[in-house]
C-alpha positions, 0 to 999 in steps of 0.5 A: 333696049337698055342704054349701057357704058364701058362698065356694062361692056366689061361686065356683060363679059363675064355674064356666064360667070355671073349666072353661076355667082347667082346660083351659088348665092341661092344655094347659099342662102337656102342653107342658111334659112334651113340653119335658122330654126337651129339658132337661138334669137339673141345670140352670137350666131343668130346675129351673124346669120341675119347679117349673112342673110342681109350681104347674101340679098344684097350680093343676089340683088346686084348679081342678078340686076347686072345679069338682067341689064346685060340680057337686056342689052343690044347685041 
């Protein structure tokens, strides 16, 4: 099993609320690909959205690694 602090304790807490931020970081990344065709390279929002696409991957990848170090945990 994985060996886990104070930290992983206060935050496996929150593990329900976590499979909800994950599924909301999914739902939103899905509208933002099916928004990319719609934007021209090159501009304003363009940049906004891969920017948007980096914090989203980013958020999923931190989420969902705290998730699955807390499953992974002893009871």
């Amino acid at each position: 099993m994985v060996d886990t602090g104070p930290l992983f304790e206060t935050l496996c807490a929150y593990q329900d609320v976590m499979r909800g931020l994950v599924a909301l970081l999914v739902v939103m990344t899905v509208l933002l690909v099916f928004s990319l065709p719609f934007l021209e390279p090159g501009t304003g929002p363009y940049a906004i959205a891969i920017v948007d696409i980096g914090l989203l991957v980013g958020a999923f990848v931190l989420v969902g690694g705290t998730s699955l170090v807390c499953a992974r945990r002893e009871p």
